[in-house]
C-alpha positions, 0 to 999 in steps of 0.5 A, a space after each residue: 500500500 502506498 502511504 506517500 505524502 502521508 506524514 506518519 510520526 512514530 515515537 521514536 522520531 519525536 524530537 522533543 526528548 522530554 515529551 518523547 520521554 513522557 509519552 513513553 513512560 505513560 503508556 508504559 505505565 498505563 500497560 501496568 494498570 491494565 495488568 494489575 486490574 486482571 491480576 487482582 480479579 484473577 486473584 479475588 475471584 479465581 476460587 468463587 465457584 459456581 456463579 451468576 452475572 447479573 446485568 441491568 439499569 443502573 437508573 432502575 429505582 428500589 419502588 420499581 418492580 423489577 429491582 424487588 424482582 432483581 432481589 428476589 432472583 438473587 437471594 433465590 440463588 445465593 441460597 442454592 449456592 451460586 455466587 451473584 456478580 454485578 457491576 456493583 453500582 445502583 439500580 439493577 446492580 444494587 438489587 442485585 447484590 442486595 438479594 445475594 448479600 441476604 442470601 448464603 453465597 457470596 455477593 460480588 461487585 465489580 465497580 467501574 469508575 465512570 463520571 456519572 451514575 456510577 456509585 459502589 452499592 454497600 451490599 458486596 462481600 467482595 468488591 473489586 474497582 475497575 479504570 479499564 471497561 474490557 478488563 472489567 467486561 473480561 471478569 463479567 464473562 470468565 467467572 459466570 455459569 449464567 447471565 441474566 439480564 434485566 432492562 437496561 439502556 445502552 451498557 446493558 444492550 453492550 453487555 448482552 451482544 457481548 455474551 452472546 457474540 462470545 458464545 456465538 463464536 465459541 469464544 466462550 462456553 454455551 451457558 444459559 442467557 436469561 432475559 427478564 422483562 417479556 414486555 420490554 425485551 419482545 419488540 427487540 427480540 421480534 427485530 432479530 428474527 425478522 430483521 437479522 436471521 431473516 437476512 441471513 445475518 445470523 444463523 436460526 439457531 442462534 435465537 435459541 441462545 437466549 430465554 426470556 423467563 420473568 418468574 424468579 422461581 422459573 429463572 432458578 429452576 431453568 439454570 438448574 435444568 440446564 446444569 442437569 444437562 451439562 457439566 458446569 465445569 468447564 472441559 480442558 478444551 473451554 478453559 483454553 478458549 477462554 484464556 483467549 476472551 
């Protein structure tokens, strides 16, 4: 390719020595910052055992029912054992904990430093704080048997085509995807169909990889079936892949 009358400046042909030097040791540290996020997650988390990540609205206030529907689900299963991780602010985070911190298991926050709505719930046994999205995002993934999501804006939407793109392309083990909400995840789930797998943008069976469940009891009792079916502990094979989020 030929890039001629482009002037492309590399670090090193920098001529200010000074700023050379400073953009060098920024970045430099910055790396570092990076590796200790994953460092302290893998560090904190590696031994939790089973668990479930749960997503949703940071603007979903305690009187709605969706956060009493949110704290229901995760006290349900920190009482039979599953750890419950959320990104550990307000909304549908905080029900989330909440129900997991009055629950028997272990109730985790991983906490991103963000210049609005973020703010650390107080129900976490186990709170990690995160500069670096994808590092964040990588501990969402790597540590969960199921998601679950409830209604979000934008980060929520991010947070779900993240997991299903992972598991669409094997990047990450299949494990139940439960949708909560029928009213307000419907109109997008017909758009899938009608728009994406109509045109061949996805295959047919990529719809089965979600469900949408609105009962707490039913979301329970289908990430059990699910279980009763597969190995919640990932093969050899899966463990490598996910090395590779």
């Amino acid at each position: 390719m030929n890039d001629s009358g482009k002037r492309i400046l590399k670090l090193r042909q920098i001529t200010d020595k000074d700023k050379a030097t400073a953009l060098k040791a920024r970045e430099s540290w910055h790396m570092f910052t990076i590796m200790a996020e994953f460092i302290e997650s893998t560090e904190r988390l590696s031994a939790l055992g089973p668990a479930v990540t749960i997503f949703g609205s940071a603007r979903i206030k305690p009187e709605n029912p969706y956060y009493q529907q949110c704290v229901d689900v995760a006290k349900r299963l920190s009482d039979e054992g599953f750890a419950v991780i959320s990104g550990g602010g307000p909304g549908i985070m905080e029900a989330a904990n909440r129900g997991a911190f009055e629950g028997a298991s272990a109730s985790v926050g991983l906490n991103i430093e963000l210049p609005h709505e973020q703010k650390t719930n107080p129900w976490q046994n186990i709170s990690l704080n995160f500069r670096h999205f994808f590092a964040r995002k990588v501990s969402f993934v790597k540590y969960a048997d199921a998601y679950i999501i409830f209604p979000g804006g934008f980060g929520t939407m991010d947070e779900l085509m993240e997991v299903l793109t992972l598991i669409q392309t094997g990047k990450s083990k299949r494990i139940p995807v439960i949708l909560v909400g029928t009213g307000f995840w419907q109109g997008f789930l017909d758009w899938i169909r009608s728009q994406m797998a109509d045109m061949g943008l996805i295959e047919d069976k990529d719809l089965n990889l979600v469900q949408v469940i609105d009962e707490p009891a039913n979301i329970v009792d289908a990430i059990f079936a699910f279980y009763e079916a597969h190995d919640i502990e990932p093969s050899d094979e899966e463990r490598q892949r996910m090395l590779y989020l």
